[in-house]
PyMOL Python script that loads the backbone (N, CA, C, O; Angstrom):
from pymol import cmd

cmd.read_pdbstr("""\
ATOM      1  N   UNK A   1    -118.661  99.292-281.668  1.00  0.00           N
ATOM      2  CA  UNK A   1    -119.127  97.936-281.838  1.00  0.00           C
ATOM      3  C   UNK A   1    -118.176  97.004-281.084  1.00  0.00           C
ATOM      4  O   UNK A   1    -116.947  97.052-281.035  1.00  0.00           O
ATOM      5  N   UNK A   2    -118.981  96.188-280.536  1.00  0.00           N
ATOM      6  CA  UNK A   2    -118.004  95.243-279.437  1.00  0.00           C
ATOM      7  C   UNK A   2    -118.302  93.458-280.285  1.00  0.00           C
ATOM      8  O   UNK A   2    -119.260  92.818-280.717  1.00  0.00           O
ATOM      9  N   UNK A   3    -116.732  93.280-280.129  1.00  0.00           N
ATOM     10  CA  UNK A   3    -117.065  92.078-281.292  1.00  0.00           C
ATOM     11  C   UNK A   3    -115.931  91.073-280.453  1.00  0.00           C
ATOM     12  O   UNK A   3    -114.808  91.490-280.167  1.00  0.00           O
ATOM     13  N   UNK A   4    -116.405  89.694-280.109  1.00  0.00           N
ATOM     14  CA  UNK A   4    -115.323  88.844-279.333  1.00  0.00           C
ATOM     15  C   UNK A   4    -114.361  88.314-279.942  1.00  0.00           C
ATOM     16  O   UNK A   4    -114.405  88.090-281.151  1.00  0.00           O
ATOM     17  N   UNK A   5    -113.032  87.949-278.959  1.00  0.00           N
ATOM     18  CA  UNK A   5    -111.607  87.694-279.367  1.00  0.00           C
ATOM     19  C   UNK A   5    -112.047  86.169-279.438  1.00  0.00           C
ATOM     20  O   UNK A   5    -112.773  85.814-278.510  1.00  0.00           O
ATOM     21  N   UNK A   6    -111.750  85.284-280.316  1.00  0.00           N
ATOM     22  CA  UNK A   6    -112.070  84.121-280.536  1.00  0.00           C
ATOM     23  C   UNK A   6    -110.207  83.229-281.085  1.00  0.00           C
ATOM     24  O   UNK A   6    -109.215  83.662-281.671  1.00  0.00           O
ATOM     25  N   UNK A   7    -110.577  81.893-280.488  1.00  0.00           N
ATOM     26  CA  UNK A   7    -109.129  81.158-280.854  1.00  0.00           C
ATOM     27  C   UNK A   7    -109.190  80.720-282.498  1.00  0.00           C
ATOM     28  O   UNK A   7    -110.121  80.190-283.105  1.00  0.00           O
ATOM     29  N   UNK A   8    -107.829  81.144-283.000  1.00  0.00           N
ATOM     30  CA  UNK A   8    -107.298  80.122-284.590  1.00  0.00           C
ATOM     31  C   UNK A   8    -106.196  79.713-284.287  1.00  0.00           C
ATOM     32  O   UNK A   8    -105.162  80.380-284.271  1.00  0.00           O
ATOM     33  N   UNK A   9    -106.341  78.397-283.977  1.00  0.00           N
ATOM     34  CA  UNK A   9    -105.123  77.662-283.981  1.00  0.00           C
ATOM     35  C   UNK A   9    -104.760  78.136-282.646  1.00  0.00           C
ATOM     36  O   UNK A   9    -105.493  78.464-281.713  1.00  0.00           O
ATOM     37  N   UNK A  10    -103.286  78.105-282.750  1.00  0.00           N
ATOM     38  CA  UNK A  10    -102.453  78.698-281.470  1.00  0.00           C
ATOM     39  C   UNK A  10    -102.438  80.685-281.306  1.00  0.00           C
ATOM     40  O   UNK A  10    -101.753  81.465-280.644  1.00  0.00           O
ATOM     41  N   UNK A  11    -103.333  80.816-282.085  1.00  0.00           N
ATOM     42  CA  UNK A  11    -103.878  82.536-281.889  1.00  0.00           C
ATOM     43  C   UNK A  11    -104.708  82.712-281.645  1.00  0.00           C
ATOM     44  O   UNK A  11    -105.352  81.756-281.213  1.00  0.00           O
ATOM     45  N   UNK A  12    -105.361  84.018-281.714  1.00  0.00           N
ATOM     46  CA  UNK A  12    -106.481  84.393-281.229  1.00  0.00           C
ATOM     47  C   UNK A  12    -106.543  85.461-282.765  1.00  0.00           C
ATOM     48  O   UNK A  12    -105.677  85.725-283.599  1.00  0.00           O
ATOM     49  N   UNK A  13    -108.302  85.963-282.596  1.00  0.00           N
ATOM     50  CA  UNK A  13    -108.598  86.895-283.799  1.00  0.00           C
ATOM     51  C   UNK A  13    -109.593  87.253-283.760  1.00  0.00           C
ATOM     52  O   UNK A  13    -110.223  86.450-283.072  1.00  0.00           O
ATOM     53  N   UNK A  14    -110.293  88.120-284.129  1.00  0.00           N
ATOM     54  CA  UNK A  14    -111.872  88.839-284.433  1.00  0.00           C
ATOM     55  C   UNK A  14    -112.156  88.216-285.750  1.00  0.00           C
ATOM     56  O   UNK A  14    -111.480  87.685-286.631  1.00  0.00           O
ATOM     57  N   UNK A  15    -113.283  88.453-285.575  1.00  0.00           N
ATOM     58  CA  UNK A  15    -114.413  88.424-287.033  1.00  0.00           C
ATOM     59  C   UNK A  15    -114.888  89.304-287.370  1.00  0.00           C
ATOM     60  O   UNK A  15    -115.379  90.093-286.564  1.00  0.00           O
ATOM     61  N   UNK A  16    -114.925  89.520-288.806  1.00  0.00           N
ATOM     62  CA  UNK A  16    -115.783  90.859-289.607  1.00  0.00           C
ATOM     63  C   UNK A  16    -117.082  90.013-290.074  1.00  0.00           C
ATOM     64  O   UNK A  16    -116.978  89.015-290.787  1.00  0.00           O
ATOM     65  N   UNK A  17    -118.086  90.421-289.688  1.00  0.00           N
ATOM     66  CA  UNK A  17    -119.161  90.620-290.910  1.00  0.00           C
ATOM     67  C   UNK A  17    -119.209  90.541-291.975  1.00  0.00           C
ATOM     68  O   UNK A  17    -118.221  91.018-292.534  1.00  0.00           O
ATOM     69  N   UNK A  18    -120.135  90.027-292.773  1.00  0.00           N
ATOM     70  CA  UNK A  18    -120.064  90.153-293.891  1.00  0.00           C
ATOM     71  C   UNK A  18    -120.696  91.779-294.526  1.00  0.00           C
ATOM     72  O   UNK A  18    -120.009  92.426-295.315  1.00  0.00           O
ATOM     73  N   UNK A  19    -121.540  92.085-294.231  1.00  0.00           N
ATOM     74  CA  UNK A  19    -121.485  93.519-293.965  1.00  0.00           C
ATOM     75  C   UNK A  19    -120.923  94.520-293.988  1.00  0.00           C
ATOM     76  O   UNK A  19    -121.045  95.439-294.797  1.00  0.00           O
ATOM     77  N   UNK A  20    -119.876  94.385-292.600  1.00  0.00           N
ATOM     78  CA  UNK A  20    -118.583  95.360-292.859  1.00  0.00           C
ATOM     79  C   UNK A  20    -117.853  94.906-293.504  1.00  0.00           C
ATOM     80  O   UNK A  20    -117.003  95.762-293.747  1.00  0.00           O
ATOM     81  N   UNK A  21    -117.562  93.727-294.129  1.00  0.00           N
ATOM     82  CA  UNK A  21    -116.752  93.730-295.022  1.00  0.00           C
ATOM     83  C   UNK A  21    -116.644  94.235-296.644  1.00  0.00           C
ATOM     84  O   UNK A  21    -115.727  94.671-297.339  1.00  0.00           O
ATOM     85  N   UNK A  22    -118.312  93.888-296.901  1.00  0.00           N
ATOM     86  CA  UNK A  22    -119.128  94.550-298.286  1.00  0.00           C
ATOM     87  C   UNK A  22    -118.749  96.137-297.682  1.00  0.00           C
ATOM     88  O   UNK A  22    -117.808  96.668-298.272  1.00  0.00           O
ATOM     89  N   UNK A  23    -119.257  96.784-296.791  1.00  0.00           N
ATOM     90  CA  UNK A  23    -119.004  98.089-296.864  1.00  0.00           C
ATOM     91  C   UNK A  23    -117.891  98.967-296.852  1.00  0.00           C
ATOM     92  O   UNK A  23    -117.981 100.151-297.179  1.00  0.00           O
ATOM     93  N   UNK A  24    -116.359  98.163-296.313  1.00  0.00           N
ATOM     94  CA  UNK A  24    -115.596  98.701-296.371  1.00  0.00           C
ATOM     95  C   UNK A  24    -114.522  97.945-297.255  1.00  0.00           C
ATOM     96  O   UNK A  24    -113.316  97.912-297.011  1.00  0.00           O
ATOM     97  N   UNK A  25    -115.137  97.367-298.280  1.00  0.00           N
ATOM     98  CA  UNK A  25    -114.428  96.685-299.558  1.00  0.00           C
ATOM     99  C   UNK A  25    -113.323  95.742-298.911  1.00  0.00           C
ATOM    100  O   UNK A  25    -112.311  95.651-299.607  1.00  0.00           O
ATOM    101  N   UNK A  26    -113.312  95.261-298.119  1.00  0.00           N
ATOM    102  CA  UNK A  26    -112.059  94.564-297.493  1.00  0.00           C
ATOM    103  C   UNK A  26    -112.041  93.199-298.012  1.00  0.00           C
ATOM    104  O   UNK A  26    -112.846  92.426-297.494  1.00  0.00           O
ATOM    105  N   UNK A  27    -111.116  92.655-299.132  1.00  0.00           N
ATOM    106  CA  UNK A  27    -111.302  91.434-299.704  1.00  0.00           C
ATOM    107  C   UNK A  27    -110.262  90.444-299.118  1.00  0.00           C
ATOM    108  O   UNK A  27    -110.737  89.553-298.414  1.00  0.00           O
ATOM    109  N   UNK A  28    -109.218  90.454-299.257  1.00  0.00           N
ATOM    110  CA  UNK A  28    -107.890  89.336-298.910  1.00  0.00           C
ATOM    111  C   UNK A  28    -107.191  89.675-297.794  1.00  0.00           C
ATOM    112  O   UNK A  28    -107.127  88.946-296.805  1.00  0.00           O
ATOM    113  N   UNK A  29    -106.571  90.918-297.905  1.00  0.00           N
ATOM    114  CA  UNK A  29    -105.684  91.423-296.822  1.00  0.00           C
ATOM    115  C   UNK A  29    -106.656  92.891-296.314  1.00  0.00           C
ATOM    116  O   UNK A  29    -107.700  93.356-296.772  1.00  0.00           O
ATOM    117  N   UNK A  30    -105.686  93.367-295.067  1.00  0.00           N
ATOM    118  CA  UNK A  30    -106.126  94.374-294.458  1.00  0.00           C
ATOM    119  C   UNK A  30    -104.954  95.518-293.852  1.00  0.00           C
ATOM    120  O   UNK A  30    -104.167  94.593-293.653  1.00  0.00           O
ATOM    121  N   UNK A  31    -104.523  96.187-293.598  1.00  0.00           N
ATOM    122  CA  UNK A  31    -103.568  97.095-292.938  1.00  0.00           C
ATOM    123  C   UNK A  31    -104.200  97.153-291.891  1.00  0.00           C
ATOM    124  O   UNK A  31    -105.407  97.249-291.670  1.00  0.00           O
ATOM    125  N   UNK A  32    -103.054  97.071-291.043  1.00  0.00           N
ATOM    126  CA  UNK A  32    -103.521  97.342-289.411  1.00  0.00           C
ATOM    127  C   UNK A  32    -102.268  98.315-289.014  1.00  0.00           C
ATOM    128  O   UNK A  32    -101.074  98.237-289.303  1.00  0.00           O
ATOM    129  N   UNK A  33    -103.095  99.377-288.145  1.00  0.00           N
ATOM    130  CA  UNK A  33    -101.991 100.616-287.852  1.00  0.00           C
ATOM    131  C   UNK A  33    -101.871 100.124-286.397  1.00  0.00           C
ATOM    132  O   UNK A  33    -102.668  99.318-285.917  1.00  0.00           O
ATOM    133  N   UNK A  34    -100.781 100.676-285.686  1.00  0.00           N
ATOM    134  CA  UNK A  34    -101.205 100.635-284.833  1.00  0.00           C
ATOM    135  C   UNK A  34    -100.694 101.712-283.882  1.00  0.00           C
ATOM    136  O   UNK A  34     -99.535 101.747-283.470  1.00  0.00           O
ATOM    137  N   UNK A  35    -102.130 103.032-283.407  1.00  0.00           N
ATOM    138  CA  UNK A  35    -101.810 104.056-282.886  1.00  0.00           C
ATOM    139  C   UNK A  35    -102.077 104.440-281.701  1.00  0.00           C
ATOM    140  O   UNK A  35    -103.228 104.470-281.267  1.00  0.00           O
ATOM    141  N   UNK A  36    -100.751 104.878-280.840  1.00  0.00           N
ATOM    142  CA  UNK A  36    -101.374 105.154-279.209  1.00  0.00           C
ATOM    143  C   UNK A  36    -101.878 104.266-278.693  1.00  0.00           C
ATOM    144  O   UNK A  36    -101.077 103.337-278.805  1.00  0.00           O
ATOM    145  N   UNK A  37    -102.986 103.837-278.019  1.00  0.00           N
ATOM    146  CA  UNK A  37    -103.613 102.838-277.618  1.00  0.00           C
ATOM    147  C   UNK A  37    -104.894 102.366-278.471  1.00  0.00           C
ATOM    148  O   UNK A  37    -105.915 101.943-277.929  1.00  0.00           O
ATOM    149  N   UNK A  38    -104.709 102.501-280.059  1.00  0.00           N
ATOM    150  CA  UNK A  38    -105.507 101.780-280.420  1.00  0.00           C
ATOM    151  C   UNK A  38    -104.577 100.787-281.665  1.00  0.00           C
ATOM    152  O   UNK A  38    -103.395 100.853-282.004  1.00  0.00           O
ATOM    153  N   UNK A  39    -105.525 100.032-282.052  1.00  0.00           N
ATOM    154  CA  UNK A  39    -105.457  99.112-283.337  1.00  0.00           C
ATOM    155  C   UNK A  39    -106.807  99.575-284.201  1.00  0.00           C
ATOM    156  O   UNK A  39    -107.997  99.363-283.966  1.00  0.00           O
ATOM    157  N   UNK A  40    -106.161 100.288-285.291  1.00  0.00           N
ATOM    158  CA  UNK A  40    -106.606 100.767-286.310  1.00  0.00           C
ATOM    159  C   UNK A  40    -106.697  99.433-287.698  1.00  0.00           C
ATOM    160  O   UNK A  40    -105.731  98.759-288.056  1.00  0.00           O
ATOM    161  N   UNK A  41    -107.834  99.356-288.162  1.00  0.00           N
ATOM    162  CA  UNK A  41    -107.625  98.176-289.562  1.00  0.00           C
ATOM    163  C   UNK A  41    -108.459  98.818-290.719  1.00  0.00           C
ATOM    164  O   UNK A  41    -109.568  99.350-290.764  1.00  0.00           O
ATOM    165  N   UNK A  42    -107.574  98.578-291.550  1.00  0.00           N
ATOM    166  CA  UNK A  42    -108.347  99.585-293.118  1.00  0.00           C
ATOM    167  C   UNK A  42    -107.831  98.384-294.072  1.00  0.00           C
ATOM    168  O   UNK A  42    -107.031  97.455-294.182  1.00  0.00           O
ATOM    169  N   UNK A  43    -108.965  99.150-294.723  1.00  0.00           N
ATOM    170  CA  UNK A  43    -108.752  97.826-295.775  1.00  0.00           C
ATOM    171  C   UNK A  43    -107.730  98.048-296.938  1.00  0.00           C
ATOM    172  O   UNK A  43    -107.574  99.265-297.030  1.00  0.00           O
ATOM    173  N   UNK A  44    -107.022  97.440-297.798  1.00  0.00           N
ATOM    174  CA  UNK A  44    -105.912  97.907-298.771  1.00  0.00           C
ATOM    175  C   UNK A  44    -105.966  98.126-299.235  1.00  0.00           C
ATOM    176  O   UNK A  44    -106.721  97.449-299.932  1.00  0.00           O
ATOM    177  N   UNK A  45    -105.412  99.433-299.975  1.00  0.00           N
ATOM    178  CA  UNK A  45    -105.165 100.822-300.709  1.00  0.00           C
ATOM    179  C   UNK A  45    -104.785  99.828-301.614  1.00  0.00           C
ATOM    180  O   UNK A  45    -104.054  98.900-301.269  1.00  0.00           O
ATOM    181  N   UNK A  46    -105.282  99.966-302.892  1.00  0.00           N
ATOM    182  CA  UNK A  46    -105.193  99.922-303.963  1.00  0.00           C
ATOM    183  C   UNK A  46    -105.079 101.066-305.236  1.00  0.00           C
ATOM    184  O   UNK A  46    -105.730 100.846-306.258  1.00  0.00           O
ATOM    185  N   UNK A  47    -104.700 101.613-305.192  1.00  0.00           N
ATOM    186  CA  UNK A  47    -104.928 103.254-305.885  1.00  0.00           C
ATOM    187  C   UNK A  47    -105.070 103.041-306.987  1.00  0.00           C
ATOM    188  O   UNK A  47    -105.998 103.707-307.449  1.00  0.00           O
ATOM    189  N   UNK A  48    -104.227 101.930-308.222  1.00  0.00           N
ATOM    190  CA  UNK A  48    -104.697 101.721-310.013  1.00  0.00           C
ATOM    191  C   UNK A  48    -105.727 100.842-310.017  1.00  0.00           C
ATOM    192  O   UNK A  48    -106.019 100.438-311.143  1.00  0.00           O
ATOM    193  N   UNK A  49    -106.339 100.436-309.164  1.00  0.00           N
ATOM    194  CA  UNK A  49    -106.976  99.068-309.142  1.00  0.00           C
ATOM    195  C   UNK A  49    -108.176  99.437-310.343  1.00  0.00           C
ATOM    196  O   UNK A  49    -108.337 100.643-310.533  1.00  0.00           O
ATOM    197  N   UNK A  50    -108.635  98.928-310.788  1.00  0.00           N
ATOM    198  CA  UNK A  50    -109.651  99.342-312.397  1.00  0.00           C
ATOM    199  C   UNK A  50    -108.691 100.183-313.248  1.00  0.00           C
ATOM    200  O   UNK A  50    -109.204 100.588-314.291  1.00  0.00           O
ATOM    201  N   UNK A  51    -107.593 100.488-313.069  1.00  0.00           N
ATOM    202  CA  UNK A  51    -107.636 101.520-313.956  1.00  0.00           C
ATOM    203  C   UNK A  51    -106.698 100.483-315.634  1.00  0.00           C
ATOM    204  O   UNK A  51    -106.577 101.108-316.687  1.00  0.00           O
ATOM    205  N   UNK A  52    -106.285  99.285-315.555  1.00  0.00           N
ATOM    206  CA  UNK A  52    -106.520  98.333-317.064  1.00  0.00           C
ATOM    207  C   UNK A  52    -107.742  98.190-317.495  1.00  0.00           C
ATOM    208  O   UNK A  52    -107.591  97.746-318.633  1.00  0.00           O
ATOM    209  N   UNK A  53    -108.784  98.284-317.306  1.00  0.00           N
ATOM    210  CA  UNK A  53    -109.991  98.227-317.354  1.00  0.00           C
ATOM    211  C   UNK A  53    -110.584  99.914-318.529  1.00  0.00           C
ATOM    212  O   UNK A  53    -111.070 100.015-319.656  1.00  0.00           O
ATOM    213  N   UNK A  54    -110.154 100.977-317.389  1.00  0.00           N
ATOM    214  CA  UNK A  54    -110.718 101.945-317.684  1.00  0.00           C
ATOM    215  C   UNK A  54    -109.883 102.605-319.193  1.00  0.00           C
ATOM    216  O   UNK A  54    -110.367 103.394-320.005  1.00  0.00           O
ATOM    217  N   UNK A  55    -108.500 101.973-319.210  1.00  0.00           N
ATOM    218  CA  UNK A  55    -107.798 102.300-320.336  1.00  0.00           C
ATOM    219  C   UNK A  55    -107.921 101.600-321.361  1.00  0.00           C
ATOM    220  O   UNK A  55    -107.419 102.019-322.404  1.00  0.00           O
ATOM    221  N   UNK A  56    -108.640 100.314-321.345  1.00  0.00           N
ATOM    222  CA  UNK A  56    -109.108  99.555-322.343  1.00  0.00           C
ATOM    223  C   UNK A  56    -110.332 100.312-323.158  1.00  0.00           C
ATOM    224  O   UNK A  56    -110.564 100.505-324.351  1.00  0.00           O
ATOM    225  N   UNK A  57    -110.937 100.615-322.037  1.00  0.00           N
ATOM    226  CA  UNK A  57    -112.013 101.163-322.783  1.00  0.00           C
ATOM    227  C   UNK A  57    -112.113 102.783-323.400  1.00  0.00           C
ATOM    228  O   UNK A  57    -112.748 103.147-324.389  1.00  0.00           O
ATOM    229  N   UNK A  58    -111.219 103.672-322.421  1.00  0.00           N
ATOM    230  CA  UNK A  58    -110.763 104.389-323.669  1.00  0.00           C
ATOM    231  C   UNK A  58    -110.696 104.308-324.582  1.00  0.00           C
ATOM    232  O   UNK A  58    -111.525 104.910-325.264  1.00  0.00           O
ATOM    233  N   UNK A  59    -109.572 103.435-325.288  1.00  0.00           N
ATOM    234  CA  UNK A  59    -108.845 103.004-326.332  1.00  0.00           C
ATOM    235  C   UNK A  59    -109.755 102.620-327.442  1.00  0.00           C
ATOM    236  O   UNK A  59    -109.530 102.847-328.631  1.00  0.00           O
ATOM    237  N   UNK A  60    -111.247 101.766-326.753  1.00  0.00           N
ATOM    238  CA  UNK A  60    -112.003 101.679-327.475  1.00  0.00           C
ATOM    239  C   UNK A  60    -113.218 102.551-327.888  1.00  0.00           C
ATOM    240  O   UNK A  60    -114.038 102.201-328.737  1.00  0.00           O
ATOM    241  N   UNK A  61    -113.253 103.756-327.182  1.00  0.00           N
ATOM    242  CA  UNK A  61    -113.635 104.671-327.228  1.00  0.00           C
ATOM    243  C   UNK A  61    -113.158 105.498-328.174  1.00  0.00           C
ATOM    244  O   UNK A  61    -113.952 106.171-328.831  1.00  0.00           O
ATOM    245  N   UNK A  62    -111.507 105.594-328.438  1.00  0.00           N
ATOM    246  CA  UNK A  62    -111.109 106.326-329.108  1.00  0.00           C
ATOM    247  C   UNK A  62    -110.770 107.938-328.344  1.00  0.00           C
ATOM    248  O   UNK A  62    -110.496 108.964-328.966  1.00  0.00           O
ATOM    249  N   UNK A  63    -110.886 107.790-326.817  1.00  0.00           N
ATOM    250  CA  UNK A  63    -110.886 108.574-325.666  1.00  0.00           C
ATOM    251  C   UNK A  63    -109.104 109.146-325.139  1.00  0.00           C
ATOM    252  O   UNK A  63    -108.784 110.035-324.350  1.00  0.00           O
ATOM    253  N   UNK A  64    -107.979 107.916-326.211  1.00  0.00           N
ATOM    254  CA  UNK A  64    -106.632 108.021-325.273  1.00  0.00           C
ATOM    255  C   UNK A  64    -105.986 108.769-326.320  1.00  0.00           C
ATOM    256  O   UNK A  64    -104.931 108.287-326.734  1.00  0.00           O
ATOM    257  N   UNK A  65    -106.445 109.992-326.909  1.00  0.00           N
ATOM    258  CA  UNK A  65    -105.178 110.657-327.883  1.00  0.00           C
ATOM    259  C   UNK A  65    -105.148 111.743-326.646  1.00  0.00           C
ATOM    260  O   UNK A  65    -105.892 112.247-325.805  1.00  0.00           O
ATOM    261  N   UNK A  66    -103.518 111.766-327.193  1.00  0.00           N
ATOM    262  CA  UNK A  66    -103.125 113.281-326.353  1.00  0.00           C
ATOM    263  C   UNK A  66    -103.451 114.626-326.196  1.00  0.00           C
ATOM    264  O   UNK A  66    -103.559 115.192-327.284  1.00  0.00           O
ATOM    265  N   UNK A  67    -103.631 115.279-325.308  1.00  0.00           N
ATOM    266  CA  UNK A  67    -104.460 116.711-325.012  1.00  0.00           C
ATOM    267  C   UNK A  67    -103.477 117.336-325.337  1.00  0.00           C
ATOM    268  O   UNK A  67    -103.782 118.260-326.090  1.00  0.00           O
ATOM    269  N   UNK A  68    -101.914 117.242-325.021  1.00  0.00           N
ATOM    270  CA  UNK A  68    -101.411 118.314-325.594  1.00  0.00           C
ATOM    271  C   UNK A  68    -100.022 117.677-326.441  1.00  0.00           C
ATOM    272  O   UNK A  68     -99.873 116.502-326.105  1.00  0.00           O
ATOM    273  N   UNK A  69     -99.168 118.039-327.251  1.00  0.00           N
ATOM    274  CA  UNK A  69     -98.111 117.557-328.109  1.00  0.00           C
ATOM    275  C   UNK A  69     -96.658 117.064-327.077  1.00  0.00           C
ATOM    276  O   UNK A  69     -96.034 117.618-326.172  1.00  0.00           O
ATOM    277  N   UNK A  70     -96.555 115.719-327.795  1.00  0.00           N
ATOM    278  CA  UNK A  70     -95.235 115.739-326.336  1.00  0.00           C
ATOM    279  C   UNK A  70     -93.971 116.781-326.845  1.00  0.00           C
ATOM    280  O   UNK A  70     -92.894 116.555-326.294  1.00  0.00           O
ATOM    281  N   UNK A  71     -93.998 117.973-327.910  1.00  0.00           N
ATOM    282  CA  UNK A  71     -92.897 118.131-328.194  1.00  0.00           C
ATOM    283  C   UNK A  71     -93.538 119.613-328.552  1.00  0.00           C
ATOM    284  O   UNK A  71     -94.626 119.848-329.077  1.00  0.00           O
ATOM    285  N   UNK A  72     -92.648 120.425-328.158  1.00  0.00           N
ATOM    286  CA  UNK A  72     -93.570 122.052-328.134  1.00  0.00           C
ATOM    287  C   UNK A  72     -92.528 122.908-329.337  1.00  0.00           C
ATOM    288  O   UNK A  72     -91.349 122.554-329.372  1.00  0.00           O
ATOM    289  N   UNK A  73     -92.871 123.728-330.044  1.00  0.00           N
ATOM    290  CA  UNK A  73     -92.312 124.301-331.029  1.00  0.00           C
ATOM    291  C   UNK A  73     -90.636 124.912-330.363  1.00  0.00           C
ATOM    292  O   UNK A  73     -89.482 124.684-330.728  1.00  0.00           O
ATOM    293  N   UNK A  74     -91.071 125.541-329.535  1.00  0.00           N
ATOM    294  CA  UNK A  74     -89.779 126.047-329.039  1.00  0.00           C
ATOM    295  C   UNK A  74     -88.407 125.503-328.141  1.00  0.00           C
ATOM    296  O   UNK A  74     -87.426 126.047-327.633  1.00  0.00           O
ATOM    297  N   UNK A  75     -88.997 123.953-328.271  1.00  0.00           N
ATOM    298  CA  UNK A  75     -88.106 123.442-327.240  1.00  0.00           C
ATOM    299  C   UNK A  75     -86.573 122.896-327.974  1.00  0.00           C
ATOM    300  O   UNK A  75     -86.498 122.522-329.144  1.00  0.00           O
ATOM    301  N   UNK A  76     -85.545 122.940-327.127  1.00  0.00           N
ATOM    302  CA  UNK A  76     -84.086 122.412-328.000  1.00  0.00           C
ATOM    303  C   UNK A  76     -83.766 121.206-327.702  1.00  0.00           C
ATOM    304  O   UNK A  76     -83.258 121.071-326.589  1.00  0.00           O
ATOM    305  N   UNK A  77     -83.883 120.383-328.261  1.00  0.00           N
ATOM    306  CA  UNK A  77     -83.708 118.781-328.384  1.00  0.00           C
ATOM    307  C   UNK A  77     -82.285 118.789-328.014  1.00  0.00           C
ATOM    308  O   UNK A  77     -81.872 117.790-327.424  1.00  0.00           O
ATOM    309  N   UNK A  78     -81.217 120.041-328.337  1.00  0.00           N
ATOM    310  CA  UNK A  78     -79.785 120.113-328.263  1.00  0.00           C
ATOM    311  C   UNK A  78     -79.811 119.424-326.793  1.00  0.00           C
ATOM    312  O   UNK A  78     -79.527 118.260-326.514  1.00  0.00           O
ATOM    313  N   UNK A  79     -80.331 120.715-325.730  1.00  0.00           N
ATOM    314  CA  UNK A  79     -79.590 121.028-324.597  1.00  0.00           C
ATOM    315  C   UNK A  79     -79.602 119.517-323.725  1.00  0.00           C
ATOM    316  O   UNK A  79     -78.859 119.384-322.752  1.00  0.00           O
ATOM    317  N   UNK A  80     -80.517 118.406-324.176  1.00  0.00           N
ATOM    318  CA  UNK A  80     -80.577 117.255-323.659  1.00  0.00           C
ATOM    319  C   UNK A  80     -79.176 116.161-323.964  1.00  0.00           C
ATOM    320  O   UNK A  80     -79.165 115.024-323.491  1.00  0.00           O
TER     321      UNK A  80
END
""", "prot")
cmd.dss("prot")
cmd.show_as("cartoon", "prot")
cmd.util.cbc("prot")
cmd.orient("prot")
């Protein structure tokens, strides 16, 4: 896709779509790589992003008890 270099201010910049922007979730910021002879732009990694959300509702689920005991029969509280 060929998209023109346009002036902001004393810079220059592209435009996204609204489109590509819905499709590749890109809201505020963006990462730009930049490899070999290209300029790479992805949108920002967020990795917990929902996840206050998803633990709320556990909780109200009754979904957040532990799968296994934090403390195992055989272990020595000493050697710590």
């Amino acid at each position: 896709m060929e998209v023109s270099v346009i002036k902001i201010g004393n810079s220059k910049g592209i435009r996204l779509s609204k489109t590509m922007l819905e499709k590749y979730n890109i809201q505020d910021s963006v990462e730009v790589v930049l490899e070999d002879d290209q300029i790479v732009i992805k949108p920002t990694k967020e990795p917990r992003r929902g996840w206050d959300l998803a633990f709320k509702t556990m909780a109200e689920n009754g979904d957040d008890s532990l799968l296994m005991d934090d403390v195992f029969d055989d272990e020595n509280l000493e050697a710590w």
